[in-house]
mmCIF file as gemmi writes it, N, C-alpha and C atoms, coordinates in Angstrom:
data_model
loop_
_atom_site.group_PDB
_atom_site.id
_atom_site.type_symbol
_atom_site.label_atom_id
_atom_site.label_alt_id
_atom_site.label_comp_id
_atom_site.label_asym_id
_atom_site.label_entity_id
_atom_site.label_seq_id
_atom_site.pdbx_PDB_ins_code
_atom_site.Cartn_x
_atom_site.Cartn_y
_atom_site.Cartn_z
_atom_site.occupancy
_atom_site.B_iso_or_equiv
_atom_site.pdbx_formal_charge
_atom_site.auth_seq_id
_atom_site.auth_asym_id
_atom_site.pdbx_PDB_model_num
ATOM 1 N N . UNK Axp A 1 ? 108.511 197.772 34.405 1 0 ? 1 A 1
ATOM 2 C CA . UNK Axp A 1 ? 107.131 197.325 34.518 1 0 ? 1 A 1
ATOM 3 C C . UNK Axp A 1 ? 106.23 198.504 34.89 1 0 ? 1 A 1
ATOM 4 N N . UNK Axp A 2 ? 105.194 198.37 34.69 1 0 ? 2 A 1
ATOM 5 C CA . UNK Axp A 2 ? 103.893 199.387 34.762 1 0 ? 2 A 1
ATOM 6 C C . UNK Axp A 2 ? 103.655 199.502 36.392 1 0 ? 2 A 1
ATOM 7 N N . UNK Axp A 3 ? 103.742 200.489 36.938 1 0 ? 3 A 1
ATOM 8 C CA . UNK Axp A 3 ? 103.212 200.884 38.255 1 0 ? 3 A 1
ATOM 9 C C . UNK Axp A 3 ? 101.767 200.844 38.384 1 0 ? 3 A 1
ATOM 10 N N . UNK Axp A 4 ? 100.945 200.476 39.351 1 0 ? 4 A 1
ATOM 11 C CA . UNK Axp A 4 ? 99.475 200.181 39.611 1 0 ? 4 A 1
ATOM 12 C C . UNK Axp A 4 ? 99.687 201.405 41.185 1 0 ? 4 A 1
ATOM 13 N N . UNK Axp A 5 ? 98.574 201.882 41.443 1 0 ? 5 A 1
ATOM 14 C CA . UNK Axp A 5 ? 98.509 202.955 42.637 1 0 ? 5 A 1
ATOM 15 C C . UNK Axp A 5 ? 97.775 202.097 43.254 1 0 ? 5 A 1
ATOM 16 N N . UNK Axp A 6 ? 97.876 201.79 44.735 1 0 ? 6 A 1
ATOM 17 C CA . UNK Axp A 6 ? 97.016 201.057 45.502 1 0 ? 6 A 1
ATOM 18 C C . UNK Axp A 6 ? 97.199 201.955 47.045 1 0 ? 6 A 1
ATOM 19 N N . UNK Axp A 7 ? 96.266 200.718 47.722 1 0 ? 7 A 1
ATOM 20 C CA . UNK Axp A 7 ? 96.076 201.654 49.258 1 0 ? 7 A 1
ATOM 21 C C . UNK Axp A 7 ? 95.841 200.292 50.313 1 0 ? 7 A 1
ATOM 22 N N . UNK Axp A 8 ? 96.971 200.626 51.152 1 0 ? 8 A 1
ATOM 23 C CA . UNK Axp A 8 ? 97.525 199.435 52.028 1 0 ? 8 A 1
ATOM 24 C C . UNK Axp A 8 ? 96.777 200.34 53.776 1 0 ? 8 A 1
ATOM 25 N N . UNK Axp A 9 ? 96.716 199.767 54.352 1 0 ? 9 A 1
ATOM 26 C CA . UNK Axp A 9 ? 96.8 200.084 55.865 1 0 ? 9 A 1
ATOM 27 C C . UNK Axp A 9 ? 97.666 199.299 56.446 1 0 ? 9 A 1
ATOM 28 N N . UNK Axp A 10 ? 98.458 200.742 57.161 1 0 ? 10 A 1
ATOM 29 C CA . UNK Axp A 10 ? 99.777 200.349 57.354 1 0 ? 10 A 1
ATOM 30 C C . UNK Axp A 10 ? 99.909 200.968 58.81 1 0 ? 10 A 1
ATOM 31 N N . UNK Axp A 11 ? 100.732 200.396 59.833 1 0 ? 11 A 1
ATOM 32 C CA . UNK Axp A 11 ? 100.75 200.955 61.346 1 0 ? 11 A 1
ATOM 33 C C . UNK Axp A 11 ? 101.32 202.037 61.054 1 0 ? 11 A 1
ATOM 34 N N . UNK Axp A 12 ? 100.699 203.234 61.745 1 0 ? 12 A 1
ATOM 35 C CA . UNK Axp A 12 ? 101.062 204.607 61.92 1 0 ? 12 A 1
ATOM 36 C C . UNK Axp A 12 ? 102.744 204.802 61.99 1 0 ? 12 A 1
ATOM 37 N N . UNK Axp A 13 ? 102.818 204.833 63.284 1 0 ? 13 A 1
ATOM 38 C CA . UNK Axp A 13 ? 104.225 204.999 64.37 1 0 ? 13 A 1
ATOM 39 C C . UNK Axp A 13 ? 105.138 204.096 62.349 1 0 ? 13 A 1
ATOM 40 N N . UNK Axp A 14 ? 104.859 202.826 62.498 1 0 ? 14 A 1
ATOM 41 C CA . UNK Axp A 14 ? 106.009 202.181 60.844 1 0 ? 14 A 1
ATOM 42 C C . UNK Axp A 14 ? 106.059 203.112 60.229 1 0 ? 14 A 1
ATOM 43 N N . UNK Axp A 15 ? 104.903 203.975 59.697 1 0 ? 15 A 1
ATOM 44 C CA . UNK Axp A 15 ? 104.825 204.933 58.638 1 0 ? 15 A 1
ATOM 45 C C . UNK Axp A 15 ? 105.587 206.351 58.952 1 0 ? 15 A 1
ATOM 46 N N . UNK Axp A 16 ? 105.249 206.436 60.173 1 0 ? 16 A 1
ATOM 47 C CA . UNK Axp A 16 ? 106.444 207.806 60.465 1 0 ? 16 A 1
ATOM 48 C C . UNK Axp A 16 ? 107.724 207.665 60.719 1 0 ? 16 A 1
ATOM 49 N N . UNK Axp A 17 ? 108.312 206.646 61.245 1 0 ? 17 A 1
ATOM 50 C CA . UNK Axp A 17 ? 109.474 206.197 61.07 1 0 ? 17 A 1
ATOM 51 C C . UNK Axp A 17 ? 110.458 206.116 59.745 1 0 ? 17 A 1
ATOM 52 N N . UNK Axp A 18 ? 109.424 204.936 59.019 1 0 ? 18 A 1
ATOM 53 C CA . UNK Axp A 18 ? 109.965 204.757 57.212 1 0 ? 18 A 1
ATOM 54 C C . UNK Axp A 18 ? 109.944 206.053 57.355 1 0 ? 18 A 1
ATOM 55 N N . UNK Axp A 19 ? 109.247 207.005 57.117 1 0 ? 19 A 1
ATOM 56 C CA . UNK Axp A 19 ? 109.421 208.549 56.243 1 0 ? 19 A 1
ATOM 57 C C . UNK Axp A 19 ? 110.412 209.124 57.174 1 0 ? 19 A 1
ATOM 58 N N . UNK Axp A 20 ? 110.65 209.11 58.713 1 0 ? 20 A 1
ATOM 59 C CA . UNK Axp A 20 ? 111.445 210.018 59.075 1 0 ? 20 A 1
ATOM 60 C C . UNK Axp A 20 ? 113.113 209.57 58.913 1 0 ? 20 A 1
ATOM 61 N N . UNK Axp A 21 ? 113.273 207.948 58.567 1 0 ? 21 A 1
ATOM 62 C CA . UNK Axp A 21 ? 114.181 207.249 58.069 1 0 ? 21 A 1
ATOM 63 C C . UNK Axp A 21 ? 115.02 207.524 56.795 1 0 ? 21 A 1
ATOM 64 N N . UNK Axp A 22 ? 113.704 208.154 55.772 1 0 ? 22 A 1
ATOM 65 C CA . UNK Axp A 22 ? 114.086 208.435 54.23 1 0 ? 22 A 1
ATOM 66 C C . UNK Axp A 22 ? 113.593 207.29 53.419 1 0 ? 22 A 1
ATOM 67 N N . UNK Axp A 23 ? 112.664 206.402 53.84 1 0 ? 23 A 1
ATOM 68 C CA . UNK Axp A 23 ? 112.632 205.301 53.604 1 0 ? 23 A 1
ATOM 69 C C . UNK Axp A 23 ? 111.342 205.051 52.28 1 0 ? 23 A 1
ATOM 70 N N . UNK Axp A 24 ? 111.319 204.399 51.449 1 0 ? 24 A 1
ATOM 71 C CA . UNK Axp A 24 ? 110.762 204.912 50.069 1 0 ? 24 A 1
ATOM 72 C C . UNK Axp A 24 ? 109.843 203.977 50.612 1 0 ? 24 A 1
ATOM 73 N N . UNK Axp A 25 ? 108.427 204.159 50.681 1 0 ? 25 A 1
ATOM 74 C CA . UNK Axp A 25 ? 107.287 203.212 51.345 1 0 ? 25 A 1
ATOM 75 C C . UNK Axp A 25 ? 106.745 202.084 50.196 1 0 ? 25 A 1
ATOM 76 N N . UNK Axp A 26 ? 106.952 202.793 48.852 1 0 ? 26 A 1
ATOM 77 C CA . UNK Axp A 26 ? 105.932 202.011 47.643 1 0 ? 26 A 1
ATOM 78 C C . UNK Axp A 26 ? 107.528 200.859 47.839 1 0 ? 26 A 1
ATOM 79 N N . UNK Axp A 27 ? 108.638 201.175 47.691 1 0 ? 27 A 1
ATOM 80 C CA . UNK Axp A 27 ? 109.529 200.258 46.703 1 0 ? 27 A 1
ATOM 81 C C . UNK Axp A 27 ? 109.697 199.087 48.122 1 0 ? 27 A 1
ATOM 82 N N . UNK Axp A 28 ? 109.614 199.882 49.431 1 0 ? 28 A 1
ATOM 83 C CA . UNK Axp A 28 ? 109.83 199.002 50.626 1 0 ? 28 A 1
ATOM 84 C C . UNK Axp A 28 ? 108.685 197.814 50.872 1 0 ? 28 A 1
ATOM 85 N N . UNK Axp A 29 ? 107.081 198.258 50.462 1 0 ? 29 A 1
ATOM 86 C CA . UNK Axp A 29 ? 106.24 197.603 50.57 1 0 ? 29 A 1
ATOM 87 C C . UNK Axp A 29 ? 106.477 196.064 49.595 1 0 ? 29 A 1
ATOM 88 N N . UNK Axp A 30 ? 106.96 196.817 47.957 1 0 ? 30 A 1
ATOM 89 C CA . UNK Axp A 30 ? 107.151 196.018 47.377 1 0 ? 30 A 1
ATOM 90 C C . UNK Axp A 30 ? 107.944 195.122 47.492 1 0 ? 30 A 1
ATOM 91 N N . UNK Axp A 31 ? 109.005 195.844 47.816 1 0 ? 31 A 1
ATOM 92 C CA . UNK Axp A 31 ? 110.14 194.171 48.528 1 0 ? 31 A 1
ATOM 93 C C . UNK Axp A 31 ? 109.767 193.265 49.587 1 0 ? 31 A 1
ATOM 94 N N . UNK Axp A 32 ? 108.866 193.935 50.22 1 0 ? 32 A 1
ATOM 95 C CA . UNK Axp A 32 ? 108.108 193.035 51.29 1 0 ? 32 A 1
ATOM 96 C C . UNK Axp A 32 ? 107.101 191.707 50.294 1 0 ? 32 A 1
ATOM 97 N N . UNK Axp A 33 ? 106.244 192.187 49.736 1 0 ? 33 A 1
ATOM 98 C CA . UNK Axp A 33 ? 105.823 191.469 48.867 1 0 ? 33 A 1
ATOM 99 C C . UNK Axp A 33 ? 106.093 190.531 48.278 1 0 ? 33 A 1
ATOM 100 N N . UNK Axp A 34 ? 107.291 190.453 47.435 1 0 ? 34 A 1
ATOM 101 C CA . UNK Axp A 34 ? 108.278 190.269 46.501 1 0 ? 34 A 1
ATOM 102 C C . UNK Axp A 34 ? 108.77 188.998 48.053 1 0 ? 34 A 1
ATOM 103 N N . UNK Axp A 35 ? 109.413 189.55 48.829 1 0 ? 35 A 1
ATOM 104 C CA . UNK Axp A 35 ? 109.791 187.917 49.771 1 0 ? 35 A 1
ATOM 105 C C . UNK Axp A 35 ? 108.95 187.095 50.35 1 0 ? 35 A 1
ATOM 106 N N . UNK Axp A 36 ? 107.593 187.746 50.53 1 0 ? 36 A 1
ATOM 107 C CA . UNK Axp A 36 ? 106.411 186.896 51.005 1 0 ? 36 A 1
ATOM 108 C C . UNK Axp A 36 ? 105.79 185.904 49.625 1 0 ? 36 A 1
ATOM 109 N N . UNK Axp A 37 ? 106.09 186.683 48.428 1 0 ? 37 A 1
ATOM 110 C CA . UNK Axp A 37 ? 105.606 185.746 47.707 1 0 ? 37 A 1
ATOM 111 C C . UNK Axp A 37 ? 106.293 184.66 47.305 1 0 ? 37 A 1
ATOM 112 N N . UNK Axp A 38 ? 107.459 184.872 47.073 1 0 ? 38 A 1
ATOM 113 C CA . UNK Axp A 38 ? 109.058 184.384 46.772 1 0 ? 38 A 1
ATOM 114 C C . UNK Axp A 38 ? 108.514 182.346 48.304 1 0 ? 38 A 1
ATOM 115 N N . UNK Axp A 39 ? 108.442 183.006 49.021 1 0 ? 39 A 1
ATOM 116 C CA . UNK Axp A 39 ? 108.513 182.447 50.302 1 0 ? 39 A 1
ATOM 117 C C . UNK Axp A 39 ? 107.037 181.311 49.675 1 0 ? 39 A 1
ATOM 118 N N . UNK Axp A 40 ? 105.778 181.733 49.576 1 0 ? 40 A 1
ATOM 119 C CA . UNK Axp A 40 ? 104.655 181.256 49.451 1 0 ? 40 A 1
ATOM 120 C C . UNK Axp A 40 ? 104.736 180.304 48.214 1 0 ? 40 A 1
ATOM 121 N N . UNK Axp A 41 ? 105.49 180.551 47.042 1 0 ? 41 A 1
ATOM 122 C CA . UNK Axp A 41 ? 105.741 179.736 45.663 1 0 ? 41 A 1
ATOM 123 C C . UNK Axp A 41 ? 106.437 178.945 46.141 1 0 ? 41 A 1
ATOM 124 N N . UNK Axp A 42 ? 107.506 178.748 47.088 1 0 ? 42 A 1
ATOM 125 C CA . UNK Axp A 42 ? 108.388 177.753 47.385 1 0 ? 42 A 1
ATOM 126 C C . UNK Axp A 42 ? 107.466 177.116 48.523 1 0 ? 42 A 1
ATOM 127 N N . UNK Axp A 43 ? 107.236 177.573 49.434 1 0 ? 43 A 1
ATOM 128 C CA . UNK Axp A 43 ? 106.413 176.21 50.079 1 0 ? 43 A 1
ATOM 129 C C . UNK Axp A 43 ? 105.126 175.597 49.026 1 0 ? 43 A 1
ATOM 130 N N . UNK Axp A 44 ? 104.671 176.289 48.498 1 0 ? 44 A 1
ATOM 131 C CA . UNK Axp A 44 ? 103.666 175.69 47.092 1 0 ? 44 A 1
ATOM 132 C C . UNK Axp A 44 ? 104.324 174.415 46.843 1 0 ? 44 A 1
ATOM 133 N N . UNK Axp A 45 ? 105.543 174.77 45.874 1 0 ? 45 A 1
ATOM 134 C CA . UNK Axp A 45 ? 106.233 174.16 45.472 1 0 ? 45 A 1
ATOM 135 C C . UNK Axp A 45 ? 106.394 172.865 45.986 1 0 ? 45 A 1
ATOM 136 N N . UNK Axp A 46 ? 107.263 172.653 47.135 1 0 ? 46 A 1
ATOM 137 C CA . UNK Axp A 46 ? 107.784 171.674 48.149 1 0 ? 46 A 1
ATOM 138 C C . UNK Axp A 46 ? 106.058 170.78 48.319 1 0 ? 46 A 1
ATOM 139 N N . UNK Axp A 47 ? 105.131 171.64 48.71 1 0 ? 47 A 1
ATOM 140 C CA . UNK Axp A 47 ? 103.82 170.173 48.93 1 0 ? 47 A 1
ATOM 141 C C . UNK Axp A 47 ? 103.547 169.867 48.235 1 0 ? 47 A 1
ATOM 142 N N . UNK Axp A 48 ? 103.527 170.543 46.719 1 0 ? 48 A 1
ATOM 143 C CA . UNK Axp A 48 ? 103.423 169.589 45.359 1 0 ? 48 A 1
ATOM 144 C C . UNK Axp A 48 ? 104.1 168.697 45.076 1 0 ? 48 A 1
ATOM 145 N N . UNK Axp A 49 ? 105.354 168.671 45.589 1 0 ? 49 A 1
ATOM 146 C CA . UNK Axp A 49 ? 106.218 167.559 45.272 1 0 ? 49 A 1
ATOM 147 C C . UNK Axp A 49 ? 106.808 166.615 46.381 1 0 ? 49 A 1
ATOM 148 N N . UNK Axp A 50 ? 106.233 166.643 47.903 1 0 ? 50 A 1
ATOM 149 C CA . UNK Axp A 50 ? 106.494 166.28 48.977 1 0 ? 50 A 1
ATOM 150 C C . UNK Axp A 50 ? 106.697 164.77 48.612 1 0 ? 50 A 1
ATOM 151 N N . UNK Axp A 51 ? 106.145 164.173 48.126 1 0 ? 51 A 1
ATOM 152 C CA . UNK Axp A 51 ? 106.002 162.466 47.586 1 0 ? 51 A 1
ATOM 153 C C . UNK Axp A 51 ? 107.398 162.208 46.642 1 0 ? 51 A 1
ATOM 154 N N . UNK Axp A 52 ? 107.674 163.227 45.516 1 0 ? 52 A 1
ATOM 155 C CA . UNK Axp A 52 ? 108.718 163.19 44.905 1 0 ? 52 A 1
ATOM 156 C C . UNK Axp A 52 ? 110.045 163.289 45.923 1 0 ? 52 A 1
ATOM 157 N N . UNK Axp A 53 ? 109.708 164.059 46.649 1 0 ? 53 A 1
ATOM 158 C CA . UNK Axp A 53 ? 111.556 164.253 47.131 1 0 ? 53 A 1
ATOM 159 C C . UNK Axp A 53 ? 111.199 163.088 48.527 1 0 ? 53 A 1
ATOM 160 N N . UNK Axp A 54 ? 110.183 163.059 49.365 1 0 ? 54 A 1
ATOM 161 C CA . UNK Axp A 54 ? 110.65 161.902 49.668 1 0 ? 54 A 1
ATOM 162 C C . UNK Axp A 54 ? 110.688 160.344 49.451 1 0 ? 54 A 1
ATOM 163 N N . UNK Axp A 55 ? 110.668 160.396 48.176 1 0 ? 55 A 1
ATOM 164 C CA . UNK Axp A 55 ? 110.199 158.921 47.583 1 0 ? 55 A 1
ATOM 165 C C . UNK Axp A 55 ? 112.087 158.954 47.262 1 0 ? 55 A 1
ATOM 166 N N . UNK Axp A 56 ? 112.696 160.074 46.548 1 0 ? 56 A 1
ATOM 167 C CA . UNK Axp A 56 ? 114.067 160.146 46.701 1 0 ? 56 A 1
ATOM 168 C C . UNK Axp A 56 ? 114.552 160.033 47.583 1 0 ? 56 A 1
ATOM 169 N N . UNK Axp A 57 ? 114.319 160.557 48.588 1 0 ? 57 A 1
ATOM 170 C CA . UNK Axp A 57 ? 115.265 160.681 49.744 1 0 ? 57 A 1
ATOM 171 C C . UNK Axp A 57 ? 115.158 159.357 50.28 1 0 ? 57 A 1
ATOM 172 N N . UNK Axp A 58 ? 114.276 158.453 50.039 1 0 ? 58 A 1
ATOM 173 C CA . UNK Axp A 58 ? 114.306 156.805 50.919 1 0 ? 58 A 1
ATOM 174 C C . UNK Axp A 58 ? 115.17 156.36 50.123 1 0 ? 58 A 1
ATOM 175 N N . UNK Axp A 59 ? 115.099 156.248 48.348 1 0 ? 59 A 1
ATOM 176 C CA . UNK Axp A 59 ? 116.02 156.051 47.902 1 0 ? 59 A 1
ATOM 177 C C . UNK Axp A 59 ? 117.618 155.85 47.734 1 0 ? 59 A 1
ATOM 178 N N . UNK Axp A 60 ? 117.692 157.373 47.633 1 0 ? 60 A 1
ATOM 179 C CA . UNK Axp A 60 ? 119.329 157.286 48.336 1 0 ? 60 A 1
ATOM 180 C C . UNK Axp A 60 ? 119.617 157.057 49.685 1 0 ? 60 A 1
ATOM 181 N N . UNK Axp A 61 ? 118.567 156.72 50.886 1 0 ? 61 A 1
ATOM 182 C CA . UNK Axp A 61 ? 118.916 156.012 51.839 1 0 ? 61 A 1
ATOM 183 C C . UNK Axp A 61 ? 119.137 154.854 51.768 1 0 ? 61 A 1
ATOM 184 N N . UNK Axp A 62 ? 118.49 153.915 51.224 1 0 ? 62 A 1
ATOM 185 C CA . UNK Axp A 62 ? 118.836 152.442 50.646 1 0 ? 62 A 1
ATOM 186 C C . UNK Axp A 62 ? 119.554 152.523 49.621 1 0 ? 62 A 1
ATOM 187 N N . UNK Axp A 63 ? 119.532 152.861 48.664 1 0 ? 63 A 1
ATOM 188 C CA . UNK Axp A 63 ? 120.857 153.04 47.798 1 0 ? 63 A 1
ATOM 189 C C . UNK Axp A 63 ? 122.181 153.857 47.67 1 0 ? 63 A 1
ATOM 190 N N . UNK Axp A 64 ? 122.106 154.419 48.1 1 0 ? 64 A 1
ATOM 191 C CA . UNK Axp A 64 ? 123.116 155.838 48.657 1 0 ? 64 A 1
ATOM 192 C C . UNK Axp A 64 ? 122.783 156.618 47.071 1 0 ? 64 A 1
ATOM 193 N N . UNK Axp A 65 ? 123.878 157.671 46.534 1 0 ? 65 A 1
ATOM 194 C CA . UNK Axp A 65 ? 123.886 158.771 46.152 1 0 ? 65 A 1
ATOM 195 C C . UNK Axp A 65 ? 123.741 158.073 44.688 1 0 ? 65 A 1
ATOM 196 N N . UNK Axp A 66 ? 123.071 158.382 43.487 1 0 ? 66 A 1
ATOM 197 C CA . UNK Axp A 66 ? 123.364 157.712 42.201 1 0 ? 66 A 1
ATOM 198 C C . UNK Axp A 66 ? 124.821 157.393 41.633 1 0 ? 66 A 1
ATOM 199 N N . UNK Axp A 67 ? 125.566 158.334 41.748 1 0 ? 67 A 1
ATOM 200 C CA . UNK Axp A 67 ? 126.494 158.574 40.977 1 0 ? 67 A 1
ATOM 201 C C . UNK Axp A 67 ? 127.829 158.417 42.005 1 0 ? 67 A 1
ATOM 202 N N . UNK Axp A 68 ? 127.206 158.103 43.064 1 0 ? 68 A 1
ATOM 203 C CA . UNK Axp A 68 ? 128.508 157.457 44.41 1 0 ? 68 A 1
ATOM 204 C C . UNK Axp A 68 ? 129.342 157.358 43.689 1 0 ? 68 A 1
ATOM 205 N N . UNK Axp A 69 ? 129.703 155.947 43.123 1 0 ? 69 A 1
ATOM 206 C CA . UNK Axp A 69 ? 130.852 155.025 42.901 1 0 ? 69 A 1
ATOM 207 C C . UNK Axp A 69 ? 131.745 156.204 41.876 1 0 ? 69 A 1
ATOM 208 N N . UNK Axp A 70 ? 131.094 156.736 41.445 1 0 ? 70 A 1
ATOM 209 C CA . UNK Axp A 70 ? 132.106 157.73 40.73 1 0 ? 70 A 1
ATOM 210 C C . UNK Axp A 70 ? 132.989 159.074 41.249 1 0 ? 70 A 1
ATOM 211 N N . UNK Axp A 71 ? 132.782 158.97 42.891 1 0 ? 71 A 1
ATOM 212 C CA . UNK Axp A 71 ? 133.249 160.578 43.428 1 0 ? 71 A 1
ATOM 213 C C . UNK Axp A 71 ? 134.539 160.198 43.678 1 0 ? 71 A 1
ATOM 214 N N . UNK Axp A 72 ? 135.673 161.319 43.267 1 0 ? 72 A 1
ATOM 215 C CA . UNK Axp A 72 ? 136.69 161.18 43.48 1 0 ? 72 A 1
ATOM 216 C C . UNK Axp A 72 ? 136.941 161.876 45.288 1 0 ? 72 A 1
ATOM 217 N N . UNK Axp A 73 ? 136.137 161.97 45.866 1 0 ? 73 A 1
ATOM 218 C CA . UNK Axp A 73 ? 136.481 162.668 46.931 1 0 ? 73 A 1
ATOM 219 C C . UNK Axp A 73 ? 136.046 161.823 48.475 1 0 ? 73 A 1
């Protein structure tokens, strides 16, 4: 993918550390990113569908599991 150059403010003392660590700041920022967003799409997710899973979940409380009667275990 295409690299974009940007400009973050970032705590000092973090920044001399990462570098005195060896620590690659663009690819570290990005993985930071990358789990905050990861994190933000899934709670998205979950309140869009809060009604769906618990309209299921009462479900298989009064009915138990769909496919129960068929577990061999």
């Amino acid at each position: 993918m295409p690299r974009k150059s940007t400009s973050l403010s970032l705590d000092a003392d973090l920044i001399a550390r990462a570098k005195n660590a060896g620590v690659n700041l663009s690819r570290a920022a990005e993985a930071g990113i990358k789990d905050q967003l990861r994190q933000a799409e899934a709670d998205r997710w979950e309140e869009e569908n809060k009604d769906a899973i618990q309209a299921y979940n009462r479900r298989v409380e009064n009915e138990g599991l769909p496919l129960d009667a068929y577990r061999k275990w």
